[in-house]
N, C-alpha and C positions, 0 to 999 in steps of 0.2 A: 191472702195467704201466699198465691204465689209470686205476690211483688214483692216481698219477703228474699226469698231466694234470690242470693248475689245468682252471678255468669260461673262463676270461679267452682261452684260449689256441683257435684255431678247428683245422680239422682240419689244413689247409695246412700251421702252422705246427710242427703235429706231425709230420708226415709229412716235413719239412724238418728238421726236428733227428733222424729216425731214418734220413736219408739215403733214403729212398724217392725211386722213381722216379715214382709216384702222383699224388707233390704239383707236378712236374713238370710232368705232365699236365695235373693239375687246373687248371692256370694256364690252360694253351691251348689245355680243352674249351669250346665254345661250346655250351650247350645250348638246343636250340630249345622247349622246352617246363618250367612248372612240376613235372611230373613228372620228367622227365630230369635236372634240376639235384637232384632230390630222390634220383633213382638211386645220382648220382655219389655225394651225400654219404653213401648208406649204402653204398657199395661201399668208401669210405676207412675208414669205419667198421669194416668187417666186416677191412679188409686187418689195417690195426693190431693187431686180436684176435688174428686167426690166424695173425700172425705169431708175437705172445707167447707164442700155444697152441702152435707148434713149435718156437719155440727153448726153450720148457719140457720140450717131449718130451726132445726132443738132451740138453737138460741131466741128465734122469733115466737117457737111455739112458747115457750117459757116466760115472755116477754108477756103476749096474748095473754096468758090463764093469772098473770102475777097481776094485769090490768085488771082483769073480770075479778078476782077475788079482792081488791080494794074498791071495788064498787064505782071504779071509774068505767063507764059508759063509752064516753066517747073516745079515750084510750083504748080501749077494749079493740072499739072496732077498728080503729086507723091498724092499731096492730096485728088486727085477725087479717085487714087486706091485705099489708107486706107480707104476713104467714100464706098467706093465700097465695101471691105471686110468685114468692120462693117455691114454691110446692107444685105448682104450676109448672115453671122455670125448667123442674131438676125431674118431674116426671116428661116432659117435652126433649129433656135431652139422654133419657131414658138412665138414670142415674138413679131413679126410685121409681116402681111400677106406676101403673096408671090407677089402681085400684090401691093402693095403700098410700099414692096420696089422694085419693077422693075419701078415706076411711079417717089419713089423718085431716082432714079438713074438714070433716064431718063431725069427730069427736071434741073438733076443737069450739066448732061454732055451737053445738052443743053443751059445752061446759060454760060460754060465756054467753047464751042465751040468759037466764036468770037474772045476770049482772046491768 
């Protein structure tokens, strides 16, 4: 996602084309200090990431439960491990708690146990 992003283009402008409410903000934060203007920009920063970081997860958990429900096996589980990694990855870089992803990796390997 964010190789995407020319050089040319500032965060605003990104955060505007992925519909965020951020860049919204960022219009009609006044920040009172060179630091604070520095905050904001790495908070749009970090948004944009972690957003890509969860709808990557969704995308693999989806991936995982669509394998288990055709009753492919060993789909299943190649893609419960990438689910797994992701989940791993994005709670390591503190992007999703440590406990909602061991909840979502629980409910996942759960649902394609039967399969």
């Amino acid at each position: 996602m964010l190789s995407k992003i020319s050089e040319d283009w500032n965060l605003t402008d990104v955060l505007n084309s992925l519909g965020s409410r951020s860049a919204q903000k960022a219009d009609l934060i006044m920040a009172n200090s060179k630091s604070a203007e520095k905050r904001v920009r790495q908070i749009e920063k970090r948004t944009v990431r972690n957003r890509a970081i969860k709808s990557e997860i969704k995308t693999l958990q989806k991936k995982t439960l669509t394998a288990a429900e055709g009753g492919n096996a060993d789909e299943a589980k190649s893609a419960f491990s990438a689910f797994a990694s992701a989940v791993d990855k994005a709670a390591k870089r503190n992007v999703i708690n440590d406990s909602k992803a061991a909840n979502m990796k629980s409910r996942t390997n759960k649902a394609i146990k039967p399969a």
